[in-house]
C-alpha positions in Angstrom: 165.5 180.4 -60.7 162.8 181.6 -62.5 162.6 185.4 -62.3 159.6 187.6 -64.1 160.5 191.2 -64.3 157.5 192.3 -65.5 155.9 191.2 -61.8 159.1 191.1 -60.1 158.5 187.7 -58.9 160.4 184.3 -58.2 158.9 181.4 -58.1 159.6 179.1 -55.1 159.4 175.3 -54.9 156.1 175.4 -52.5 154.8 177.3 -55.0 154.9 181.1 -53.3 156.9 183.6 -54.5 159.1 186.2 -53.3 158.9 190.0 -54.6 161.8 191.7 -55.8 162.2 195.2 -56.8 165.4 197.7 -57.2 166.2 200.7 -55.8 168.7 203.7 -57.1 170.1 203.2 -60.5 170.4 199.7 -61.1 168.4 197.1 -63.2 168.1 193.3 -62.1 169.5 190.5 -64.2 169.6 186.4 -63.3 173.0 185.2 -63.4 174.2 182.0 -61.8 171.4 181.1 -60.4 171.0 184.2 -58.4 169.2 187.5 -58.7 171.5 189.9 -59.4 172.0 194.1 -59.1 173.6 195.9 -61.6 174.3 199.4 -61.5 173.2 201.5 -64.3 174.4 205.2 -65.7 175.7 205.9 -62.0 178.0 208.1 -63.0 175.1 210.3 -64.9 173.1 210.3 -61.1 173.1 212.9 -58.4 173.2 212.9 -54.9 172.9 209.2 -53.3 174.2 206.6 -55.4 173.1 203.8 -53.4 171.8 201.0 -55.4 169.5 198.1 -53.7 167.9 194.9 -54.3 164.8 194.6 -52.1 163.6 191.2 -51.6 160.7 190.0 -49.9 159.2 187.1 -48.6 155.8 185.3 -48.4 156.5 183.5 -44.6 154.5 185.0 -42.1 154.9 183.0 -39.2 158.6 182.0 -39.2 160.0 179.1 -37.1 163.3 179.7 -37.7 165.0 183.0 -38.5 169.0 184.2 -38.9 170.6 187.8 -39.3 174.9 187.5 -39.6 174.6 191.0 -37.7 171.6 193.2 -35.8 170.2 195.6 -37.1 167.9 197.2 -34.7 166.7 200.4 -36.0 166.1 201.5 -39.6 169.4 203.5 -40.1 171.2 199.9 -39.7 173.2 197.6 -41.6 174.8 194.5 -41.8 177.8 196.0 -43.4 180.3 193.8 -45.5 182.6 194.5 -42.6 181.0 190.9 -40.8 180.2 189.0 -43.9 181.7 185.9 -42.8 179.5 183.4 -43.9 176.3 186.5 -45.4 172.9 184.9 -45.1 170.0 185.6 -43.7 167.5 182.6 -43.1 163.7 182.4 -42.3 162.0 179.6 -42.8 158.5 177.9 -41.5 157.1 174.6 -41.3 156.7 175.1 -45.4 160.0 176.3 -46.8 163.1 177.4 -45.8 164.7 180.5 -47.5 168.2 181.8 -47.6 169.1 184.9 -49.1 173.2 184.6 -49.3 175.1 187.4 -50.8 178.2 186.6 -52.8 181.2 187.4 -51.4 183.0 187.2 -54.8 180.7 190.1 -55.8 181.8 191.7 -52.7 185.7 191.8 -53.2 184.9 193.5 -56.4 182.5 196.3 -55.5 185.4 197.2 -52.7 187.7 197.4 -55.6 185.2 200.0 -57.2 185.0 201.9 -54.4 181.1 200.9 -53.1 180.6 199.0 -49.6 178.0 195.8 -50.1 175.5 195.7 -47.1 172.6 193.7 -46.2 169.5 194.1 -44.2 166.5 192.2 -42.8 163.4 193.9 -41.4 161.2 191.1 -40.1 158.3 192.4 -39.5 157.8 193.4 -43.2 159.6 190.6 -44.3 162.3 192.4 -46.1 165.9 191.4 -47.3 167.9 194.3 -48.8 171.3 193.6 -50.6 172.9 197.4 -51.3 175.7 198.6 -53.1 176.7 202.2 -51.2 178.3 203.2 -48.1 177.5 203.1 -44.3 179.9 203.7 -41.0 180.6 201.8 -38.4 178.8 203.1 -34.5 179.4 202.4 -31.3 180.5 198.8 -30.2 179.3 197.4 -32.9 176.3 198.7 -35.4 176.8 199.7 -38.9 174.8 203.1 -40.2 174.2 203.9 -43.5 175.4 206.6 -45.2 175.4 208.3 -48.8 176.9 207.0 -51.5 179.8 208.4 -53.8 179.5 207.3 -57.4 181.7 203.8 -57.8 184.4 203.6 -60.2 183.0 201.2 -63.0 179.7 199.1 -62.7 178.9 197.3 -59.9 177.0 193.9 -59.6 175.5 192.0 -56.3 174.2 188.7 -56.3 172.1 187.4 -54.0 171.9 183.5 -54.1 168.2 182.5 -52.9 168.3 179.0 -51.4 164.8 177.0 -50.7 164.4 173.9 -49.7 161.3 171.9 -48.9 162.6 168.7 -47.4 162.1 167.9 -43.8 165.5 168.0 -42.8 166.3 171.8 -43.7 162.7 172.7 -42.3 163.7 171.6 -39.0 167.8 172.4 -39.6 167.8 175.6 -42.0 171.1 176.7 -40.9 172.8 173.3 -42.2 171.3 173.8 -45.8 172.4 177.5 -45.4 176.1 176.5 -44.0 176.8 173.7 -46.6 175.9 175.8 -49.3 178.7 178.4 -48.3 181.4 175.8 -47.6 180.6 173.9 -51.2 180.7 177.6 -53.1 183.5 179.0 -51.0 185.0 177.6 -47.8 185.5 174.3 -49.1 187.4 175.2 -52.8 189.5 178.3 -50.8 190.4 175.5 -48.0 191.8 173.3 -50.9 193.9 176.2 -52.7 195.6 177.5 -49.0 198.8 176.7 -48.0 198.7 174.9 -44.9 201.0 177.4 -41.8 203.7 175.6 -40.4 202.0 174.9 -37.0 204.9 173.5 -35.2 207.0 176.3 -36.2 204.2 178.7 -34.7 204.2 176.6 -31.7 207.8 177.0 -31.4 207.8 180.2 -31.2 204.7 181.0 -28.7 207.2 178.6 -26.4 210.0 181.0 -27.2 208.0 184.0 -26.7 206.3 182.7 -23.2 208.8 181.0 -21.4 212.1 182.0 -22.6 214.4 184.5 -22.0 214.9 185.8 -25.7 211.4 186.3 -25.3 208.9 187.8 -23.1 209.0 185.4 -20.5 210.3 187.9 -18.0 206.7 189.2 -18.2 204.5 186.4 -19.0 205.2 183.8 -16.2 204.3 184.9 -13.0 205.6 182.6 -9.8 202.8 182.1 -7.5 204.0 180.7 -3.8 200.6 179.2 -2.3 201.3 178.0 1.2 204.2 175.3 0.7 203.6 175.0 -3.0 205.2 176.8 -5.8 203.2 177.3 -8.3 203.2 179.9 -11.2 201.3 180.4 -14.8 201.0 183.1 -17.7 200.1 186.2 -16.8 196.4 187.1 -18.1 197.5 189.7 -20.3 200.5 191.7 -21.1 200.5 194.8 -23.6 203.3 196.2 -25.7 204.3 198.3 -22.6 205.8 195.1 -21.1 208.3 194.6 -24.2 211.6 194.0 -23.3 213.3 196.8 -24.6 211.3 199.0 -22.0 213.8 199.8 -19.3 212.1 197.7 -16.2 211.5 200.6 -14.6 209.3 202.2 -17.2 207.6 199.2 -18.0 203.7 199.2 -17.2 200.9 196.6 -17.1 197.9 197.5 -18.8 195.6 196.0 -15.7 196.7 194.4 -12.3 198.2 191.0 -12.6 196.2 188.7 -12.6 195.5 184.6 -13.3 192.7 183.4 -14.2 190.5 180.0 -14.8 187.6 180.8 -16.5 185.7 180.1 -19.7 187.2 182.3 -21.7 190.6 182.8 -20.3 191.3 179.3 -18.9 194.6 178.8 -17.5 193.5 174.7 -17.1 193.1 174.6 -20.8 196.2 175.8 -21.4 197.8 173.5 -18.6 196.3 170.5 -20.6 197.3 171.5 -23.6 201.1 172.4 -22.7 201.3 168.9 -21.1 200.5 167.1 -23.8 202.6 169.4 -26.1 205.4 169.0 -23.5 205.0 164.9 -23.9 205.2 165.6 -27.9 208.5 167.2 -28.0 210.2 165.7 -24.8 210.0 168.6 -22.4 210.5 168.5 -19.2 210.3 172.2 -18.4 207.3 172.9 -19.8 205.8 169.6 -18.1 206.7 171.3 -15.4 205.3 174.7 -15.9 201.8 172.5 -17.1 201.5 170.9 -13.4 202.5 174.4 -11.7 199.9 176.0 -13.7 197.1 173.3 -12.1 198.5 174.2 -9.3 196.7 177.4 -9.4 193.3 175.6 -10.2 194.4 173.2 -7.0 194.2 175.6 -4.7 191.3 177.6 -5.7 189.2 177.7 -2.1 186.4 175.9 -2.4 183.5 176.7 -0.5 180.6 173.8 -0.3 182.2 173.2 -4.0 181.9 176.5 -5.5 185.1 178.3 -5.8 186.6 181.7 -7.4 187.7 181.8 -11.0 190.2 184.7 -11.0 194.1 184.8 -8.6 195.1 188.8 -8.7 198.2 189.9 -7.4 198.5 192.7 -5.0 201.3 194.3 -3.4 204.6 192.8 -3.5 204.1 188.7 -3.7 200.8 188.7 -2.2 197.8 187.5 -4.3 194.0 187.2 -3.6 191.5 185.3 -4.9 188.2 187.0 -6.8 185.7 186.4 -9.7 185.5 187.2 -13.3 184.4 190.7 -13.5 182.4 190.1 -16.9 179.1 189.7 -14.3 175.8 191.7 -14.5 175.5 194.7 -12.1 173.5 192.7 -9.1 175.8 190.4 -8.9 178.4 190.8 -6.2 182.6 190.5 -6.7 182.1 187.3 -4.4 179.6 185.5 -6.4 180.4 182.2 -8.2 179.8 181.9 -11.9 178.6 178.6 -12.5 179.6 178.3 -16.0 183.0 179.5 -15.2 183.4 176.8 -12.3 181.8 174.2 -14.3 184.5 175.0 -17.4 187.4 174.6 -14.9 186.2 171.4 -13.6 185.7 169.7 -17.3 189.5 170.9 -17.9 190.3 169.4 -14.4 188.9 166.2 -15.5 190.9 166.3 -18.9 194.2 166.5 -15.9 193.0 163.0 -14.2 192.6 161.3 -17.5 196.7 162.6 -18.7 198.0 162.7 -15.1 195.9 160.4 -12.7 196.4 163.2 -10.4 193.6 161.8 -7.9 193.7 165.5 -5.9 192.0 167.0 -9.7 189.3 164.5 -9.5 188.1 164.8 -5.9 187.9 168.6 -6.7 185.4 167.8 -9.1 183.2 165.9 -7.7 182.8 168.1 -4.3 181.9 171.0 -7.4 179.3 168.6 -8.7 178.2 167.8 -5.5 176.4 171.2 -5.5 175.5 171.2 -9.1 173.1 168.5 -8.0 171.8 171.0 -5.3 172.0 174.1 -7.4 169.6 172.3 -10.4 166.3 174.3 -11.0 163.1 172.9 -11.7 163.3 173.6 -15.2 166.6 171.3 -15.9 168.6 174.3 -15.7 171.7 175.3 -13.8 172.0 178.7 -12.2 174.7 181.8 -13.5 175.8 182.9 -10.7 175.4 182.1 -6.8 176.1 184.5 -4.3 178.2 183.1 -0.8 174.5 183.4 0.9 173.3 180.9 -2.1 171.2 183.9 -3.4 171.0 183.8 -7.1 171.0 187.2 -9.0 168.1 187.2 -11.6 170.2 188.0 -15.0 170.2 184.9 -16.8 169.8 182.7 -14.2 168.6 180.0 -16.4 170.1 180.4 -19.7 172.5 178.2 -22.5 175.6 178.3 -20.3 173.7 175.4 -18.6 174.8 173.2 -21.4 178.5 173.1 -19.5 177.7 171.7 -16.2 175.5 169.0 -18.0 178.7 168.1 -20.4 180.7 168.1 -17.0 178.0 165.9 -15.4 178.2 163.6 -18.4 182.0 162.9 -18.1 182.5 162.3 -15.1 181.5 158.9 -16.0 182.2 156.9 -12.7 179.2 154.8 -12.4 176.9 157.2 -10.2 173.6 157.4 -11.9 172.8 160.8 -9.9 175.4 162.5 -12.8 173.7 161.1 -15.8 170.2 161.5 -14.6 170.9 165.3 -13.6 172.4 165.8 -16.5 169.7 164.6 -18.9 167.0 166.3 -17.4 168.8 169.6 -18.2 168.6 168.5 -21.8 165.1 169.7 -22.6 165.7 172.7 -21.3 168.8 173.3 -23.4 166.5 171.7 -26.8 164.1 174.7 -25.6 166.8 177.2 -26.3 168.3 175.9 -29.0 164.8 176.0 -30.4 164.7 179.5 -30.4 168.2 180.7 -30.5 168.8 182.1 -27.3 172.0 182.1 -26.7 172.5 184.7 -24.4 175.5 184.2 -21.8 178.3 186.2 -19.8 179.9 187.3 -22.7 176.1 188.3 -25.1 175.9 191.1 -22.4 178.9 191.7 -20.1 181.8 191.9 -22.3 183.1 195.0 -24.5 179.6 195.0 -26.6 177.2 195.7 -23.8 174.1 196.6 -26.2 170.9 195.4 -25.5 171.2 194.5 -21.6 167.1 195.8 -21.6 166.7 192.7 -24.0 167.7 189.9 -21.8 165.4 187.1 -22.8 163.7 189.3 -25.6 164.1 189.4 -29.2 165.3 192.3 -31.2 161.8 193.0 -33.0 163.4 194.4 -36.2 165.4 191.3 -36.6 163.2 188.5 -35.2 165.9 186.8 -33.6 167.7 187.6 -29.8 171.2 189.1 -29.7 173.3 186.0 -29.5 176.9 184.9 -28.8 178.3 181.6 -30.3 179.5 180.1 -26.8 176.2 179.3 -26.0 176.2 177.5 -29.3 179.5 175.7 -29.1 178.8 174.2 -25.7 175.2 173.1 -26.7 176.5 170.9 -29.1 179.0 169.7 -26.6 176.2 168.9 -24.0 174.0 167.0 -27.0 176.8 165.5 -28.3 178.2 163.8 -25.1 174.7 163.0 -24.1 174.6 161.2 -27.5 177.8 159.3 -26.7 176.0 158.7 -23.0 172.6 157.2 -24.5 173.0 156.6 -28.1 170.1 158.5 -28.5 169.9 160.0 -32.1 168.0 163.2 -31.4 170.8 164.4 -29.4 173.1 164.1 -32.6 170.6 165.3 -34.7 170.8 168.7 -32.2 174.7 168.3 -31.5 174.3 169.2 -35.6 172.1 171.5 -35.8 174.1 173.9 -33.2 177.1 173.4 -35.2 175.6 174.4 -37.8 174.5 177.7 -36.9 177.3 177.9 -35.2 179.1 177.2 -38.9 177.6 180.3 -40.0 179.8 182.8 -37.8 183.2 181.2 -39.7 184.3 182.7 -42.0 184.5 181.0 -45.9 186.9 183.3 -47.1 189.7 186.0 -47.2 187.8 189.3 -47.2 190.2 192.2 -48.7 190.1 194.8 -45.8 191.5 192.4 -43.2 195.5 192.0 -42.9 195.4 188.4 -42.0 193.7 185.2 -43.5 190.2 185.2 -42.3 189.5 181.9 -44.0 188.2 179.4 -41.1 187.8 181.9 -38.5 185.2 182.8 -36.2 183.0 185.7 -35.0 182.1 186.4 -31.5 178.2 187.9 -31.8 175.7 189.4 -33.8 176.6 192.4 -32.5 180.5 193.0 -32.8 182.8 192.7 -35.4 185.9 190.2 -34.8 187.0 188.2 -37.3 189.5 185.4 -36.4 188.8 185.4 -32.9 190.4 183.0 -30.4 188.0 181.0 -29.7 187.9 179.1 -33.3 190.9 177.5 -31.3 188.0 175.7 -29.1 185.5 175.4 -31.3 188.0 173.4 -33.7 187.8 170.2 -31.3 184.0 170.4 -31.7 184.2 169.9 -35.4 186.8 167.1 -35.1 184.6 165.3 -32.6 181.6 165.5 -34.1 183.1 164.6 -38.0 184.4 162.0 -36.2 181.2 160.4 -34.7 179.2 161.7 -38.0 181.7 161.0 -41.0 180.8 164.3 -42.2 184.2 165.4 -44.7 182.9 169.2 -44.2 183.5 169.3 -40.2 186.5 168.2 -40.5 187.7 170.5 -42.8 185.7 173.1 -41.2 187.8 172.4 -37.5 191.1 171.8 -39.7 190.3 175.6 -40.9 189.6 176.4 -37.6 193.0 175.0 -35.9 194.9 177.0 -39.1 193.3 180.5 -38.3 194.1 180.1 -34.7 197.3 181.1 -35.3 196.8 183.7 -38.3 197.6 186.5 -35.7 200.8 185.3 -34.4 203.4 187.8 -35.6 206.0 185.4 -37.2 208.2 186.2 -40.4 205.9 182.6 -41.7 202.8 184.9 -41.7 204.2 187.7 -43.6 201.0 190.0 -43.7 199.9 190.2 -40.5 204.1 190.8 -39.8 204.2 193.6 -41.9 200.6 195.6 -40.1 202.6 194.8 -36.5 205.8 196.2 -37.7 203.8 199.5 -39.0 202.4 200.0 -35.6 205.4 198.5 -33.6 208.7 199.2 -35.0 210.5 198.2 -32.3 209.1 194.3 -32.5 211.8 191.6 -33.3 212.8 188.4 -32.9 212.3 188.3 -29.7 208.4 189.0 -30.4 207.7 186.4 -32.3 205.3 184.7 -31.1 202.8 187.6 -29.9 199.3 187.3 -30.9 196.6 189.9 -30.8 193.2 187.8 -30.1 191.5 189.1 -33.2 191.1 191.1 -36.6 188.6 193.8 -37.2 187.5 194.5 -33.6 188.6 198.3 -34.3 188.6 199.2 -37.9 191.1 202.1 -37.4 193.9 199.8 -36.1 194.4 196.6 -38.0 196.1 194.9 -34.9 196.0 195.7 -31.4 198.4 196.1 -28.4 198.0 192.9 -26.3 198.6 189.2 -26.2 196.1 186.9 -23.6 198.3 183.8 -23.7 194.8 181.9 -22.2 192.9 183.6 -25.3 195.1 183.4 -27.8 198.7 181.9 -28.3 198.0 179.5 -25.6 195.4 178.4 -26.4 196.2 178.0 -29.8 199.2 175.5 -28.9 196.5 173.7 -26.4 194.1 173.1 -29.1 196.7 171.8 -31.9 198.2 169.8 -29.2 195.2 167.8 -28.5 194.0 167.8 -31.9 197.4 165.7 -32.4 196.9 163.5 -29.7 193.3 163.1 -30.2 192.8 162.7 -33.9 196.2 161.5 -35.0 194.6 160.5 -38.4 194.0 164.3 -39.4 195.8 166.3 -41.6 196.8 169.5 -39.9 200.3 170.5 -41.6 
C-alpha cells in the first residue's frame, strides 16, 4: 500500500485512489499493509476523545455493496459488538474494495478502555474506522457516544483489499471472506481444541429424554386419533427446572410443537434417528418416528398444511401457524417456506425409513407448488385458506426452498425439475442485489424497517438482510447444479456462501463468555453471535467443499458444527458454565445439557433463560449426526 500523507491518498491497482484523513487526536501510519490510526497526546485533550480514520472511495456507481451492520441514520454505528467477520465492500465493474478492520487491533483497544466502531455512508462514499464509545438502542442499532480518554495509545488498522480480476468483480464477498479466514479464522481454527461432541451429545440425550434430566418437561405425549405420538416441547425456560415444586412450575408460553423453518421438529426427528442408529438406541428410534408422527398428521388441505400443534386444555391440542407472519396475514394462512422446509425434512425420512406415508405427503404439497408458481419463477409466502395471497413478500428469497424441494424429489417427473428451474432466475435476480428479506428480516424480535420491504436502506446502499435467505439460495443453486451440471449455478451456490461466510465469526471476541469462533449472526440488524442456526448452515459448507474441493468450507462448516454446541452448559465448556451458574445457582447435573440459542442478543445478560431443543440442542445433535453419516471422511472430534 502506498499511502501519501501529504495528499492523503492511496493508490489503487485501477489507478484511482481513495482519500483518507483523521479525525480527533490521532495521526495515520502504514503498518502491515494497512492504514493505520494512532492516537496521539489523548490524555492532554478535552472533551470527546474519539479518534477516526475517514476513508473514502472513488466508486460511484457501485454493483456490489456490504455493511456487517445498518446504520441508518447519522448517529449510527457498527459497533465492535457485531464484528464477526468487519468489512465493508463496494465494488463496480472496475474494482472491488474492502475496508476490513482488524480484529487483533480490536481486542486491544477494549483492553484500553476505547470501543472500535465502523461506519459506511454510501451516498458520500464514506468508511469511518473509530476508536471511542457508542451504546447499544433498541433491537438492534448502535449510537455513538463521547469518548473517555483510553488508558495507553490506541491503534486501528484498517486492511484495504482491491482486486481487479474478474472473479472478485463479479464475487466481492469471496475475496473479502477468504481474506478473513487466511488472517484469522483459519490460524485460530488450527490452535482450538476440538469440544468433545459426543460427550455434548450425551448429555442433550440426558437432559431431553431422561429422568435425571428435564425430560419431565421436554417430551410432550401427543395422542392423535389411534396414534401415539409425542416430541420436544418448543421451548421450556428455567421456570420448568426440576427443582421447582410441580405445582409452582410455569411455562414461559403455551405448549406448543412445531415444524417449521426455524424450529423444525422433522429436523430433529432425522437427526435423532440417525444418532439413534449410531449408538444402538432403540428408545430414541423410537421417540424419532413418534416425533414424524406429528408432521404425519399435520391436516393437509389441497397440500398445504399448518406448521405449528399447541396444546390447550388438558390433552387436547390444535393445530395453527407460525406466528412470525406480517400483520395481513391471517392465523390460518399457510407459509410456504415453512411447508416447503417440512416437506425437504420429510423426504430426508423416506430416504432413512422408506416410510412410503412421508413421501406421498410430499408430493400432494408439491402438487400445489406447481399451481402456486407466479409468473416470475417465484413461489408465494403465504396463502390464505381462500388461496388469497397477502402482499408482504409475496415473491421473495424464501422461494429458493420449494425449488430445492422440487429438485429432490427426483422421481423421474419432469414437471419438478422444470418448475424448479424456472424459479432460478428469479432467485439469480435476488442474489444479484442482496435481497434477502424473509419471515425472520421483518417478523421476528428485530422488527425495524417493515416500511423498507423491497427498499434499500439509503445510508447504507444495501437492504436489511437475514442470512436464511442466503443459506437456502445456495442450497437451491447448488442442487440445481447437481440436477444440470450447469456451472453457473455453482458459481452462484458460491457466491451466496460467501456472503453468507461473512456473518461467521473468525474469532473469539473478549466481551462474549463463550467461543465465538465459527459462529453465525442472524441479520444486519441484531446482535447474536453463535446463533443456532450455524448448526444448519454447517451441512452447506460440507456439501459444497465436497462438490468444490475448497479446504476453507470445510473447515469453515467443521467450525460451524463446533460452535453449535459452545452454549451447552457442560463442566467440558467451562466458561460459558461458569456465566450460567452466576445467573442460575441452582443448575446441576441434572442441567447439563441446556443451551441458550445464542450469545450477545442482550448485552446485560450474558446468557439467557430458555432452551428451544428444535433451535438449539436438537438441532445441534441433528446436524453432527448427519455430518457423521454423511461425510464420514471429516474430522469433527
Amino acid at each position: 500500500m502506498l499511502l501519501d500523507g501529504k495528499e492523503g491518498r492511496v493508490l489503487l491497482p485501477n489507478g484511482a485512489a481513495l482519500t483518507v484523513e483523521a479525525r480527533g487526536a490521532a495521526e495515520l501510519r502504514v503498518s502491515d499493509g494497512a492504514i493505520e490510526l494512532c492516537s496521539r497526546d489523548a490524555a492532554a485533550a478535552e472533551g470527546d476523545h474519539t479518534i477516526a480514520l475517514v476513508v473514502r472511495h472513488p466508486i460511484d456507481e457501485a454493483v456490489h455493496v456490504w455493511v456487517p451492520h445498518l446504520t441508518p441514520g447519522p448517529e449510527n454505528v457498527i459497533g465492535d459488538w457485531v464484528f464477526r467477520s468487519p468489512a465493508i465492500i463496494v465494488a463496480d465493474r472496475e474494482i472491488a474494495l474492502a475496508f476490513v478492520a482488524d480484529v487483533d487491533d480490536v481486542r486491544a483497544a477494549r483492553a484500553a478502555g476505547s470501543l472500535a466502531w465502523l461506519d459506511y455512508d454510501h451516498p458520500r462514499g464514506a468508511i469511518t474506522l473509530a476508536a471511542g464509545a457508542y451504546r447499544h438502542e433498541g433491537h438492534v442499532f448502535f449510537v455513538r457516544e463521547p469518548a473517555a480518554a483510553p488508558r495507553g495509545e490506541v491503534r486501528l488498522r484498517l486492511h484495504v483489499v482491491a482486486s481487479t480480476e474478474p472473479e472478485d468483480l463479479e464475487n466481492p464477498y469471496g475475496m473479502a471472506a477468504r481474506w478473513c479466514w487466511a488472517r484469522w479464522g483459519r490460524p485460530a481454527h488450527a490452535r482450538a481444541v476440538a469440544p468433545p461432541l459426543s460427550r455434548h451429545m450425551e448429555r442433550v440425550v440426558r437432559w431431553a429424554f431422561s429422568a435425571e434430566g428435564w425430560a419431565e418437561s421436554v417430551w410432550q405425549p401427543v395422542e392423535i386419533g389411534s396414534i401415539s405420538a409425542g416430541a420436544p416441547v418448543f421451548i421450556v425456560d428455567v421456570g420448568r427446572h426440576p427443582s421447582v415444586p410441580v405445582a409452582q412450575r410455569t411455562w414461559r408460553e403455551p405448549r406448543s410443537i412445531w415444524n417449521q423453518a426455524w424450529f423444525s421438529t422433522q429436523r430433529c426427528a432425522n437427526g435423532l434417528l440417525r444418532y439413534a442408529r449410531q449408538t444402538g438406541s432403540r428408545d430414541l428410534e423410537a421417540r424419532a418416528r413418534q416425533m414424524t408422527e406429528i408432521a404425519l398428521a399435520a391436516p393437509q388441505a389441497d397440500g398445504l398444511f399448518p406448521a405449528v400443534l399447541v396444546a390447550g386444555d388438558g390433552d387436547a391440542w390444535r393445530w395453527s401457524s407460525s406466528d412470525r407472519r406480517p400483520p395481513s396475514a391471517t392465523e390460518r394462512a399457510c407459509h410456504v417456506v415453512d411447508a416447503a422446509f417440512t416437506c425437504r425434512m420429510l423426504l430426508e425420512w423416506h430416504a432413512l425409513t422408506g416410510d412410503e406415508r412421508a413421501r406421498a405427503y410430499v408430493l400432494r404439497f408439491a402438487e400445489r407448488l406447481l399451481a402456486l408458481q407466479r409468473p416470475s419463477g417465484a413461489f408465494p409466502g403465504w396463502v390464505e385458506p381462500d388461496g388469497s395471497i397477502p402482499a408482504e413478500l409475496a415473491e421473495g428469497p424464501e422461494s429458493a426452498v420449494s425449488a430445492a424441494l422440487l429438485l429432490e424429489l427426483g422421481d423421474g417427473d419432469e414437471r419438478w425439475r422444470d418448475a424448479a428451474l424456472r424459479a432460478l432466475p428469479f432467485l439469480e435476480g435476488v442474489t444479484h442485489d442482496g435481497r434477502w428479506e424473509d419471515f425472520e428480516t421483518y417478523y421476528s424480535c428485530a422488527r425495524w424497517g417493515e416500511d423498507h420491504i423491497g427498499r434499500r436502506v439509503a445510508r447504507n446502499g444495501v437492504y436489511k438482510q437475514n442470512t436464511l435467505s442466503i443459506a437456502w439460495c445456495a442450497e437451491a443453486f447448488l442442487r440445481a447444479w447437481r440436477a444440470t451440471r450447469d456451472p453457473s449455478h455453482l458459481r452462484l451456490a458460491r457466491r451466496c456462501v460467501d456472503e453468507l461466510s461473512l456473518y461467521q465469526a473468525v474469532w473469539d471476541p473478549p466481551f462474549l463468555p463463550a467461543p465465538a469462533l465459527g459462529g453465525f449472526g442472524v441479520m444486519n440488524a441484531d446482535s447474536e453471535w453463535n446463533d443456532a442456526r450455524q448448526s444448519l448452515f454447517a451441512q452447506l459448507y460440507l456439501e459444497l467443499g465436497e462438490e468444490t474441493g475448497d479446504r476453507e468450507l470445510v473447515e469453515r462448516g467443521v467450525a460451524a458444527l463446533r460452535a453449535s454446541f459452545s452454549m451447552l452448559y457442560a463442566p467440558e465448556n467451562a466458561a460459558i458454565a461458569r456465566a450460567y451458574e452466576r445467573r442460575f445457582p441452582f443448575f446441576g447435573e441434572e442441567s447439563h445439557g441446556f443451551m441458550m440459542e445464542n450469545q450477545g442478543h442482550d448485552p446485560s445478560e450474558p446468557v439467557g433463560t430458555f432452551t428451544i431443543f428444535t433451535w438449539g440442542n436438537g438441532s445441534a445433535l441433528a446436524s453432527v449426526a448427519t455430518a457423521r453419516d454423511r461425510f464420514p471422511d471429516v474430522a469433527l472430534e
